[in-house]
C-alpha positions in Angstrom: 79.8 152.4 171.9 81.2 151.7 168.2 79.9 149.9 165.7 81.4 147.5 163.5 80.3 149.2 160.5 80.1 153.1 161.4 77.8 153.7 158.7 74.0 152.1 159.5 71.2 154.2 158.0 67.7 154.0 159.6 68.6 155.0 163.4 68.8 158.7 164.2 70.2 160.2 167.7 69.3 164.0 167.7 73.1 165.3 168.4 74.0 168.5 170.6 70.7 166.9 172.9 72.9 166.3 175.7 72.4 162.4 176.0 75.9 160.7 177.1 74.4 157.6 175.2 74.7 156.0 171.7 76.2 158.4 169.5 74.0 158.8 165.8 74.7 155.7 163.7 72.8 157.8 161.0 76.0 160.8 161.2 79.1 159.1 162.0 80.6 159.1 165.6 81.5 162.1 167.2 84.3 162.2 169.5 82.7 162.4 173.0 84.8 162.8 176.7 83.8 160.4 179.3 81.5 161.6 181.8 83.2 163.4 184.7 84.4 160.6 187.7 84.6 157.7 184.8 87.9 155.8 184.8 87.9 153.2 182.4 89.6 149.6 183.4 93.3 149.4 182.5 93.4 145.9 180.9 91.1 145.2 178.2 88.8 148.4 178.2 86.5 147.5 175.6 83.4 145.2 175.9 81.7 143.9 172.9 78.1 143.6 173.7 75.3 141.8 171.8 71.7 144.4 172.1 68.6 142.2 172.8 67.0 143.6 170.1 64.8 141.9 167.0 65.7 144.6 164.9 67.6 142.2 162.0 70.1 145.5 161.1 71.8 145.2 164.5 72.2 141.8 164.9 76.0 142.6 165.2 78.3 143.5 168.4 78.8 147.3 169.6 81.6 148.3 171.3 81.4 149.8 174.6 83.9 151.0 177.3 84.7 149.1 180.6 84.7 151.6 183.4 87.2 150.2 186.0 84.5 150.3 188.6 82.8 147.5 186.5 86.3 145.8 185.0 85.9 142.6 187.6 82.2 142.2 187.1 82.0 142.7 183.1 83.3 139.6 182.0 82.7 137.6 178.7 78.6 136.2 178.9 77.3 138.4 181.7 74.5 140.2 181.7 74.5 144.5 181.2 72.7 147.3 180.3 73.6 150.0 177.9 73.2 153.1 176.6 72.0 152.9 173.1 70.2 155.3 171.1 68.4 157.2 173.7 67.4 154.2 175.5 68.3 151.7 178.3 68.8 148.3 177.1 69.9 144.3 177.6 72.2 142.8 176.3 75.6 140.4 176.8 79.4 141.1 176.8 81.0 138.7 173.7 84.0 139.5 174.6 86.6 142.1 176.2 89.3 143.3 173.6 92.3 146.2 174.2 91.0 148.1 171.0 87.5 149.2 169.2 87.3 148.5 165.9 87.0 152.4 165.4 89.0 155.2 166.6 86.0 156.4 168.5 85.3 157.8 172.2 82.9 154.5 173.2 79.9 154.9 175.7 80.7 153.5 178.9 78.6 150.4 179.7 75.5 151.3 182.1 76.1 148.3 184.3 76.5 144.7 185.2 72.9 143.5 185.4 74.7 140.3 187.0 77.9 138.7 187.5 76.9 135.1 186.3 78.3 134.3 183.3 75.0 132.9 181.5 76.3 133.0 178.2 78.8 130.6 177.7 81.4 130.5 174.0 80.0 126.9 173.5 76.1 128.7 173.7 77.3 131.8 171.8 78.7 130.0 169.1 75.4 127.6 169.1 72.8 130.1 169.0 75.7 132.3 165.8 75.1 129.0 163.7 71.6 128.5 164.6 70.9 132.0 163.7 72.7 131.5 160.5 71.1 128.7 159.3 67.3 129.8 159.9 68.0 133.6 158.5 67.4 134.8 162.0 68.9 137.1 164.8 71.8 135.8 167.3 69.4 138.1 170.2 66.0 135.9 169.3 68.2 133.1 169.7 69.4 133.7 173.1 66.0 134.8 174.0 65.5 130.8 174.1 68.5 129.6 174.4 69.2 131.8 178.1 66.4 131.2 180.5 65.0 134.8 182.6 66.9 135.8 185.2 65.9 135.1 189.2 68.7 137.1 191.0 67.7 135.7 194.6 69.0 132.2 192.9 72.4 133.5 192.2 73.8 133.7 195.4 73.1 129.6 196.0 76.0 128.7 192.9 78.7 131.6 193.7 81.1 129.1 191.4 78.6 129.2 188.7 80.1 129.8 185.3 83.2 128.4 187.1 85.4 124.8 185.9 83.5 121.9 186.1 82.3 120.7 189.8 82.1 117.2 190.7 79.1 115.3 191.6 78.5 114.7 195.1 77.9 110.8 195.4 74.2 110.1 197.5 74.4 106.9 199.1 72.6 104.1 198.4 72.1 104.0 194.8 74.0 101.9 193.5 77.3 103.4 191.9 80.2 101.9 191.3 83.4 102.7 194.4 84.1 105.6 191.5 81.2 107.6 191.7 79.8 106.4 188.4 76.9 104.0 188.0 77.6 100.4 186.5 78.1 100.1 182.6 74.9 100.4 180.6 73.7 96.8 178.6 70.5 95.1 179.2 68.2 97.5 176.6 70.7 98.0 174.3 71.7 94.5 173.4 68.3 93.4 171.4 69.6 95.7 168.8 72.0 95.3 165.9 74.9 98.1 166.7 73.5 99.4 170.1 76.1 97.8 172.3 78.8 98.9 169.6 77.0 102.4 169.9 77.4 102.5 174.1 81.1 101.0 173.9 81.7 103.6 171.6 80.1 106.5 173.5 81.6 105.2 177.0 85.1 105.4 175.1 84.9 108.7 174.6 83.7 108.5 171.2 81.3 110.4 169.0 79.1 107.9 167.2 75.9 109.0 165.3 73.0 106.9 165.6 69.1 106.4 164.6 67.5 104.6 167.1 64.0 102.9 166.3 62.8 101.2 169.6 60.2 98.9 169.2 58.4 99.1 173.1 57.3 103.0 174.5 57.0 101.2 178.2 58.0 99.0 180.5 61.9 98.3 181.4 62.9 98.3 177.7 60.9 101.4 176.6 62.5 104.3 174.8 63.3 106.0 178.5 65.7 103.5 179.6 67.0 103.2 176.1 68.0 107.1 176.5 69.1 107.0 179.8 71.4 104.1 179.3 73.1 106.5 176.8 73.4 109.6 179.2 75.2 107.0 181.4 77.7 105.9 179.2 78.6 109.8 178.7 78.5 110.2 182.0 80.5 107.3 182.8 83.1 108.5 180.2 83.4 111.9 182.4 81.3 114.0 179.9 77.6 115.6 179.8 74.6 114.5 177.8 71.6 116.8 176.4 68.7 115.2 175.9 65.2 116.5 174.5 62.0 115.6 174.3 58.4 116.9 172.7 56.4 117.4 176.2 56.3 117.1 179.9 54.9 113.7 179.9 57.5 112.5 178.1 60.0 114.2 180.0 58.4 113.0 183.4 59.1 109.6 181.8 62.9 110.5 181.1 62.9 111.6 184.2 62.4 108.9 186.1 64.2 106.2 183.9 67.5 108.6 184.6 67.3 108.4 188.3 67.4 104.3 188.2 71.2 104.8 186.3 72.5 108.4 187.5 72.5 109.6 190.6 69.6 112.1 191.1 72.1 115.3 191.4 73.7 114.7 188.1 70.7 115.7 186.1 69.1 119.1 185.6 65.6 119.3 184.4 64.9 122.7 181.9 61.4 123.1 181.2 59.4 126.7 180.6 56.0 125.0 182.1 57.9 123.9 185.8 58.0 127.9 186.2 61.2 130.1 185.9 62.5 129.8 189.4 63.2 125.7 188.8 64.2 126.2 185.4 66.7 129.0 186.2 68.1 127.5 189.8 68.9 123.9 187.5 70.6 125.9 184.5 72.8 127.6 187.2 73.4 123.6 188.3 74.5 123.1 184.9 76.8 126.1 184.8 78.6 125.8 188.0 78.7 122.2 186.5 77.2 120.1 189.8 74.9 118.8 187.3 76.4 117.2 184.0 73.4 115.4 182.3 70.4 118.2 180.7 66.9 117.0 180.1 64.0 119.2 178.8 61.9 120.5 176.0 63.2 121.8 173.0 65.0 124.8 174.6 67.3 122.4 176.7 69.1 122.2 173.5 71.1 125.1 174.5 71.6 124.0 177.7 75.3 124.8 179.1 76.9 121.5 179.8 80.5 121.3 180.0 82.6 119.1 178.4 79.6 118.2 176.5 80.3 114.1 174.8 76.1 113.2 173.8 72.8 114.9 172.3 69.9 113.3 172.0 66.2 114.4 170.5 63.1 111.8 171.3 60.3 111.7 168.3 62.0 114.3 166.4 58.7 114.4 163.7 56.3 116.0 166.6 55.8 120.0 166.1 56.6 120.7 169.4 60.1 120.4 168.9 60.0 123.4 166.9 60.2 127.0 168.4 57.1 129.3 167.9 59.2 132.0 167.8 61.6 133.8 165.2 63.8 132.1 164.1 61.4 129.1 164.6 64.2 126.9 164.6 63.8 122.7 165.4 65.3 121.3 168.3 67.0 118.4 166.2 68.5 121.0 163.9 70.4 122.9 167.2 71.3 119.4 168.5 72.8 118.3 164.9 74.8 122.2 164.5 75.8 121.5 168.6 77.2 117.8 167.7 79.2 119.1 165.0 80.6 122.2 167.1 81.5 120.5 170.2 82.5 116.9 168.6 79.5 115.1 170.9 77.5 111.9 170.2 74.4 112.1 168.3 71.3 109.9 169.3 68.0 110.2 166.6 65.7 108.0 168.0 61.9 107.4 167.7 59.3 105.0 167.0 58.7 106.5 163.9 60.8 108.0 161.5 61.1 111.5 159.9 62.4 111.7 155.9 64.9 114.1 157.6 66.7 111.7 159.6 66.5 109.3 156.8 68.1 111.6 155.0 71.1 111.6 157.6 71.1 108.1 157.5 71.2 107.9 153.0 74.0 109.9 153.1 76.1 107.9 155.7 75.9 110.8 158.3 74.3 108.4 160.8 73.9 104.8 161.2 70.8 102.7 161.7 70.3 100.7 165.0 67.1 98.6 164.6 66.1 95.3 166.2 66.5 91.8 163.7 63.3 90.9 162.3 62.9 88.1 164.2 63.3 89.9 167.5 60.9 92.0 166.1 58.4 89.4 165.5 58.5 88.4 169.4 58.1 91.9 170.4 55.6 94.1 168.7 51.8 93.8 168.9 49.9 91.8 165.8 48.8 94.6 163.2 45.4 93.7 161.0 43.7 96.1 158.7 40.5 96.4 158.5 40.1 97.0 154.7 42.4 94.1 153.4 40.3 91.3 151.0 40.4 88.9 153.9 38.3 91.3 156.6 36.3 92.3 153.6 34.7 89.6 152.6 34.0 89.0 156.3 32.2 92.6 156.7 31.7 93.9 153.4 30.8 97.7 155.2 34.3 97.8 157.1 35.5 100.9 154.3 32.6 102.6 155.3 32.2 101.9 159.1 34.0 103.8 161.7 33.9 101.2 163.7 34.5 98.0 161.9 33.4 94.2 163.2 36.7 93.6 163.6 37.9 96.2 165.4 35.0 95.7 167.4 35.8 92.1 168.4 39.2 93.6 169.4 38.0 95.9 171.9 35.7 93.2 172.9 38.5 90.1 173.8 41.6 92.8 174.8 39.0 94.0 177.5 38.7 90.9 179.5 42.9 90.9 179.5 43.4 94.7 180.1 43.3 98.2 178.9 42.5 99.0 175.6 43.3 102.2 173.6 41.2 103.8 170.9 42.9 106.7 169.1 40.7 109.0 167.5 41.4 111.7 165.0 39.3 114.9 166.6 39.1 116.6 169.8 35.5 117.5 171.3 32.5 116.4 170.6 31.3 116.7 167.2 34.1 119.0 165.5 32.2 119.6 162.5 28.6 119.9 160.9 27.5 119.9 157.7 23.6 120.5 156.0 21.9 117.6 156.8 20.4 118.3 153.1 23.4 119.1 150.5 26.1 118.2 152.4 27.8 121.7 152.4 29.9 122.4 155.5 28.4 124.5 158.2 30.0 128.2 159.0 29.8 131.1 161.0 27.9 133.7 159.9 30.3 136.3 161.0 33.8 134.7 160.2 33.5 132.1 158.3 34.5 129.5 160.5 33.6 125.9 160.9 30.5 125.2 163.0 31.1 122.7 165.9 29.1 121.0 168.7 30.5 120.4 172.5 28.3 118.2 173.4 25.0 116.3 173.0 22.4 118.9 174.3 25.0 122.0 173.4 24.2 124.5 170.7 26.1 125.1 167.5 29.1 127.3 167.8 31.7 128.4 165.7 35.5 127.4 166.5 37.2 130.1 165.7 35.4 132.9 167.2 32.7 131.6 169.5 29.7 132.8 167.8 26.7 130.8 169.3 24.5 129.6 165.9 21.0 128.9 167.2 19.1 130.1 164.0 21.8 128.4 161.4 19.8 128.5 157.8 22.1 127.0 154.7 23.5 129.6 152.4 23.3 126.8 149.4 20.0 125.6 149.7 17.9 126.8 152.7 18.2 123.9 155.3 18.2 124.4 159.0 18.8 121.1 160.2 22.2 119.9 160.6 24.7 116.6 160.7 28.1 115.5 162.5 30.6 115.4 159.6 33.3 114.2 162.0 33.2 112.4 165.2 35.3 113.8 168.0 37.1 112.0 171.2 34.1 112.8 173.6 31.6 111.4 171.2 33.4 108.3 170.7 33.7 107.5 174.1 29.9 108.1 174.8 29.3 105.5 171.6 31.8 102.9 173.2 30.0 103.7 176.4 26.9 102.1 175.2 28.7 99.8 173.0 30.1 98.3 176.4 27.7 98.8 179.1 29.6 98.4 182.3 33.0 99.2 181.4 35.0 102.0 182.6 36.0 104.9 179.3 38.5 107.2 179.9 39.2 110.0 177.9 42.8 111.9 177.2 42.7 114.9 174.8 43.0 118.5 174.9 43.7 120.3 178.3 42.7 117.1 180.0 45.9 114.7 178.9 46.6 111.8 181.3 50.0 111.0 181.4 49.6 107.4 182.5 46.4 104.6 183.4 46.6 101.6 185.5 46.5 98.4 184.0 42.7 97.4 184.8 40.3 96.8 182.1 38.7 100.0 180.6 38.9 101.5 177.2 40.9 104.4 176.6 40.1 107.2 174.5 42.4 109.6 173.2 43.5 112.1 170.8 47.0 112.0 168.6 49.6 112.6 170.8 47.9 111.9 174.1 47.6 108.5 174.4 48.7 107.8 177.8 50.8 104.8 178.8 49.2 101.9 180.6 51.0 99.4 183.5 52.1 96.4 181.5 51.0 97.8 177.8 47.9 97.9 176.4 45.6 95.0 175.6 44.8 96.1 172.5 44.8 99.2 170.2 42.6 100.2 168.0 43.0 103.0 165.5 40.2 104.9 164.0 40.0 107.9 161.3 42.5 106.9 159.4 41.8 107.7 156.0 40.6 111.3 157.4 44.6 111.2 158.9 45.7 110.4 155.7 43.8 112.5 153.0 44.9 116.0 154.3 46.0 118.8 152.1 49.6 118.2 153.9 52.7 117.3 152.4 53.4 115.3 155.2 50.1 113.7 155.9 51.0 110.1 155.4 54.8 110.4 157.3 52.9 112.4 160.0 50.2 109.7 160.7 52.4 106.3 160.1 54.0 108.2 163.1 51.2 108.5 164.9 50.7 105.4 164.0 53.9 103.8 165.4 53.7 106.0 168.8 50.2 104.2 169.6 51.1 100.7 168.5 54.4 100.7 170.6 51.9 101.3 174.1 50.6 97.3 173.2 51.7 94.2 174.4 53.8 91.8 172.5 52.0 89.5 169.9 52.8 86.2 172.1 51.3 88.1 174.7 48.2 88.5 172.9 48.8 92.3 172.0 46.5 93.2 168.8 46.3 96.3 166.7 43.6 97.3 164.5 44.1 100.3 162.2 40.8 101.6 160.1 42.3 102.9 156.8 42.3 102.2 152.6 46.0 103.7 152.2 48.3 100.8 150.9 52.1 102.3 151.5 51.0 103.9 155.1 49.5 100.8 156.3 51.7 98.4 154.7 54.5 99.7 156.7 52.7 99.2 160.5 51.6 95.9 159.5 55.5 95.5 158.5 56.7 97.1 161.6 58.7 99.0 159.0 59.2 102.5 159.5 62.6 103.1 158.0 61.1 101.4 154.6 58.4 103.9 154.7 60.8 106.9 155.2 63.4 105.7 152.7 59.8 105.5 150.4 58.8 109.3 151.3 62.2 110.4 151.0 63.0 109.1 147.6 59.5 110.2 145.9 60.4 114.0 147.4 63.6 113.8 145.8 62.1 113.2 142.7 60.0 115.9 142.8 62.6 117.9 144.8 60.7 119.1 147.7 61.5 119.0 151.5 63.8 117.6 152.8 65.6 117.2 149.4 65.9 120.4 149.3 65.4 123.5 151.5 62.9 125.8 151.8 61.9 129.0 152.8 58.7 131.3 153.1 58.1 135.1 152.6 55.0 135.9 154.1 53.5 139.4 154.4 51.5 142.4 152.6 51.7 141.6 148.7 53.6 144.9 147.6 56.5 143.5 150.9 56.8 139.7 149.8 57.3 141.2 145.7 59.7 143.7 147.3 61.7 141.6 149.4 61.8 138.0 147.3 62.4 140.4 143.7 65.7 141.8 145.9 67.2 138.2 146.9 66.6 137.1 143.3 68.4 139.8 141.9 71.2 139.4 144.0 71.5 135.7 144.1 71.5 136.2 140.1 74.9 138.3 140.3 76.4 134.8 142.0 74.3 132.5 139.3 72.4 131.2 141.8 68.5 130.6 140.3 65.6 130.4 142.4 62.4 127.9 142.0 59.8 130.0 143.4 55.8 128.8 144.2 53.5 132.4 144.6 52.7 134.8 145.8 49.9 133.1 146.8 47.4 133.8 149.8 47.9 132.4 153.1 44.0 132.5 154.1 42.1 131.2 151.3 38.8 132.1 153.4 39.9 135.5 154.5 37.4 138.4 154.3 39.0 141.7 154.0 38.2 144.3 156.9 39.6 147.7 158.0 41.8 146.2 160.5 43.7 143.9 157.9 42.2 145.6 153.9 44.0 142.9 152.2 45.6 139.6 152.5 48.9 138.0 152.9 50.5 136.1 150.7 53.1 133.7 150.8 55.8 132.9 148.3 58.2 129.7 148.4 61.5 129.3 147.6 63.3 126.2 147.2 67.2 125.6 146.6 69.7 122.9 147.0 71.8 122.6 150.5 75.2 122.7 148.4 73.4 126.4 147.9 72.3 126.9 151.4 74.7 129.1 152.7 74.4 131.7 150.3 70.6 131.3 149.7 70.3 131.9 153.5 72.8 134.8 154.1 71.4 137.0 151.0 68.2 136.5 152.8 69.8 138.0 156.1 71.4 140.6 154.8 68.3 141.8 152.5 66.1 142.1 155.3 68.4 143.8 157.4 69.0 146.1 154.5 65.3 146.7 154.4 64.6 147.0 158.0 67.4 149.6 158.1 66.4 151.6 155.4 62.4 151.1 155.7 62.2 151.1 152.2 59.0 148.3 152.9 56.6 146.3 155.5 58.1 143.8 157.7 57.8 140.5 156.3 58.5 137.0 157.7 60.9 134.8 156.9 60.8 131.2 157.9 63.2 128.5 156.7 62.3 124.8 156.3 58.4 125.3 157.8 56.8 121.9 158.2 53.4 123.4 157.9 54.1 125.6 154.6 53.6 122.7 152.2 
């Protein structure tokens, strides 16, 4: 093995200690025989292979030699194990060349962990630019992007990683004397450019489009919206990626893809269906019997061939991005995969974020949204509680969580159907406060917030457990204590006896219910799990708003009109006597749901953050770590940004728990410093912040610190 840079301070390999492994990177390369019996393969001898490692200083290629036992198996993408400083490691051959790039004796590769060539160019070059633009390593990439191998699965797709296969054709569904399923229309057509959008895609083209449907169920809900889209790829001979935030959703995708593609064409990828189905449909989309990927936000990687649409549902929800380095967004790989492979683009949510209106401002993408009046006829009737006309009718509504008239709602949309409530807290009572000053309640050993689970349960804290029984105010002395919030399980025991005799169902926390039957109960259920109901919702009615809307976010108000929209989309049409109620003070928030106007409200978010040039006007990144680290590390990219004339605005260091108490396990806080620049600047910004920290890591000159670019939760 060679590097590509022979010199790498900060690994050391003891020479003369008899290893036949990685020579010293530390010392230069020594010339080394071959171990006795090694022949190496007479075309192309050299592999270059890509080390799983995190280690930011060698997130590069080494060069190893092919031994001609392994020549046939160690082809570009598979699997191997080397040799590499004294240890036995992973990794995946980028490519085989005739020459290293040094004049060295290389280190025969170990072996050919499989013959499958997981890693395809298309994925390699996706998970490069991916690693590029969030400052991380091409190895945590494809940690993601490449699901765990299941070797007993192999041996079903012996033409994996193969030319595309075709399709077998199961009777009776439908298709067309071609194989391919009839052209796509009915959904499509009650919106201004969506049957110019499918004629397009089903040509062969690559449009870009930001879809805003207007129903999240029945025949025209977002599923068959997205589905009609695969087909048209599909019909057009090409693949289709498609990603959404959770399994519910992706349940729904599901099924709305098997009514327009036969059912072997698709290949779900999802971490929580368990490795062996994940990994047995990813070989399906290698060998290419499958053509169409659906799944969570790592099915952005997913190797289709001859790739020709991506898709992302409800790109503003957090699950979309990955919790691990390099924490990148699944609509950010889609957009870099679009661009490399020349595919369709399809942005499309209820909602939507001040990113894709960004896309959309600068002409990148075009808008496909329903005519007003078609509007009119299809979304539910929106009323605030806290306008002048429901005012003077109940002059406590502002102060009410449950106003007169969103109790009048509840009370007619029961005898037609099902009717949601969405509430702003899990549990029960979330958190207390002195029934005497007012001062919230907390833990006596961390800090935390004191919370109750239920009506007879005693106080405990949230973060850490701690059981309260003998809580005394540190302010002024009380014992007694208050709700200050009002969680999911509380407000269905209140609508309980508020309707006597009707059924209350609850969705929230590990006990989400994808879907509820039409029949007339009310519906209680946390952001994000409102399930969908059999012919829409009767009526919806959304409490905590104001509590939604006055948090120390930067994206507070865009995260709940979201919220907002994904709710209000479950209810029946207005001439069908659908009827949302929404509990809040906020004028630009609600004014755009009682519009139906999300793209107003994002143009309205976007523009005031370009004024003040913060995300996603501009970019962002956070340096987070020990204090003496973040000073270190952000003082080095400044200084050599300044040698291009690049100037940084910077926010901190500041600390990243305000609350914190220092202990001997952690004797001082981290802290957190922003840096914002311009995307014309980007690339630069972004690869002096690579090569820093590699620099650092390699050298050890300070403490690890993370590096995170465009956090939603930073601001």
């Amino acid at each position: 093995m060679v590097a590509d840079n022979p010199v790498q301070p900060g690994l050391d390999f003891p020479a003369g200690s008899g290893h036949a492994v990685q020579p010293s990177l530390l010392q230069g390369f020594p010339s080394r025989k071959l171990p006795a019996g090694i022949t190496l393969a007479g075309h192309l001898p050299v592999a270059r292979v890509l080390v799983e490692s995190s280690l930011p200083h060698l997130d590069r290629p080494f060069d190893y030699a092919v031994p001609a036992a392994l020549d046939h198996a160690a082809q570009p993408g598979v699997r191997v194990k080397v040799s590499f400083n004294g240890q036995d490691l992973s990794g995946f051959v980028l490519e085989r060349v005739a020459e290293p790039d040094a004049g060295h004796t290389l280190v025969p590769l170990s072996k050919v962990v499989s013959p499958v060539p997981v890693l395809t160019p298309a994925v390699r070059d996706l998970a490069t630019a991916v690693a590029a633009r969030y400052a991380g390593t091409v190895s945590d990439v494809l940690r993601v992007a490449v699901p765990p191998r299941v070797a007993r699965l192999e041996k079903e797709f012996p033409g994996a990683g193969a030319e595309a296969g075709t399709v077998a054709q199961p009777e009776g569904t439908g298709q067309d004397d071609d194989g391919l399923p009839p052209a796509p229309a009915s959904a499509w057509a009650a919106y201004r450019n969506g049957p110019a959008f499918l004629r397009h895609l089903a040509d062969g083209g690559a449009p870009r489009a930001v879809l805003n449907p207007l129903q999240g169920y029945g025949p025209a809900g977002w599923p068959r919206l997205l589905a009609e889209a695969a087909a048209a790829a599909y019909a057009a001979g090409r693949g289709a990626v498609l990603v959404v935030p959770d399994y519910r959703d992706l349940d729904r995708l599901e099924g709305a893809l098997k009514e327009v593609l036969p059912e072997e064409a698709v290949a779900r990828l999802a971490a929580d269906d368990g490795p062996t189905p994940r990994y047995r449909n990813f070989l399906r989309l290698l060998a290419g019997t499958a053509r169409v990927a659906i799944g969570t936000r790592s099915a952005a990687f997913a190797p289709v061939k001859e790739l020709g649409l991506v898709a992302c549902w409800d790109d503003g929800d957090d699950l979309h991005i990955e919790q691990r380095a390099p924490y990148a967004h699944a609509r950010e790989v889609l957009l870099l995969r679009a661009g490399q492979e020349g595919a369709a683009c399809l942005l499309a949510g209820h909602a939507r974020s001040t990113e894709v209106q960004r896309l959309v401002d600068a002409g990148w993408a075009l808008p496909v949204e329903s005519e007003r009046a078609a509007t009119r006829r299809t979304v539910p009737r929106v009323v605030n509680t806290a306008d002048s006309f429901e005012q003077e009718r109940d002059p406590l509504a502002t102060i009410a969580r449950l106003p007169g008239a969103a109790w009048r709602a509840a009370k007619e949309g029961l005898e037609r159907g099902p009717v949601l409530v969405q509430v702003a807290r899990a549990g029960y009572a979330p958190s207390l406060a002195c029934e005497t000053c007012r001062e919230p309640a907390r833990c006596g050993a961390c800090q935390g917030p004191l919370a109750l689970a239920g009506t007879s349960a005693m106080p405990q804290c949230r973060w850490c457990s701690t059981p309260a029984p003998d809580w005394r105010c540190p302010h002024c002395g009380g014992r007694r204590l208050r709700k200050g919030a009002t969680g999911v399980l509380r407000t269905a025991e209140e609508l309980g006896r508020a309707f006597p005799g009707k059924t209350v169902i609850t969705s929230s926390g590990d006990q989400v219910k994808a879907s509820v039957g039409g029949g007339k109960a009310l519906v209680v259920a946390t952001l994000g799990a409102e399930p969908v109901a059999d012919g829409g919702y009767a009526a919806a009615l959304l409490l905590d708003g104001d509590s939604l809307l006055r948090r120390e976010t930067l994206r507070a108000g865009e995260d709940t009109v979201r919220r907002w929209f994904n709710a209000a989309a479950l209810v029946r049409p207005a001439p069908e006597g659908g009827l949302v109620v929404v509990t809040a003070t906020e004028t630009a928030a609600v004014g755009a749901l009682l519009r139906w106007d999300p793209a107003g409200y994002a143009q309205r978010e976007l523009s005031l953050r370009t004024e003040l040039q913060l995300p996603p006007a501009v970019r962002i990144a956070s340096v987070t770590g020990p204090r003496s680290a973040v000073e270190h590390y952000t003082g080095a990219v400044e200084a050599e940004l300044g040698t291009a004339g690049i100037t940084l605005r910077t926010a901190g260091p500041a600390p990243v728990l305000l609350n914190s108490q220092p202990s001997p396990r952690r004797p001082a806080e981290d802290v957190r410093t922003l840096l914002f620049f311009p995307y014309s600047q980007a690339a630069a910004v972004v690869r002096v912040l690579r090569v820093t920290r590699a620099a650092a890591a390699a050298k050890r000159t300070m403490e690890p610190v993370q590096v995170r670019l465009d956090g939603v939760d930073v601001l």
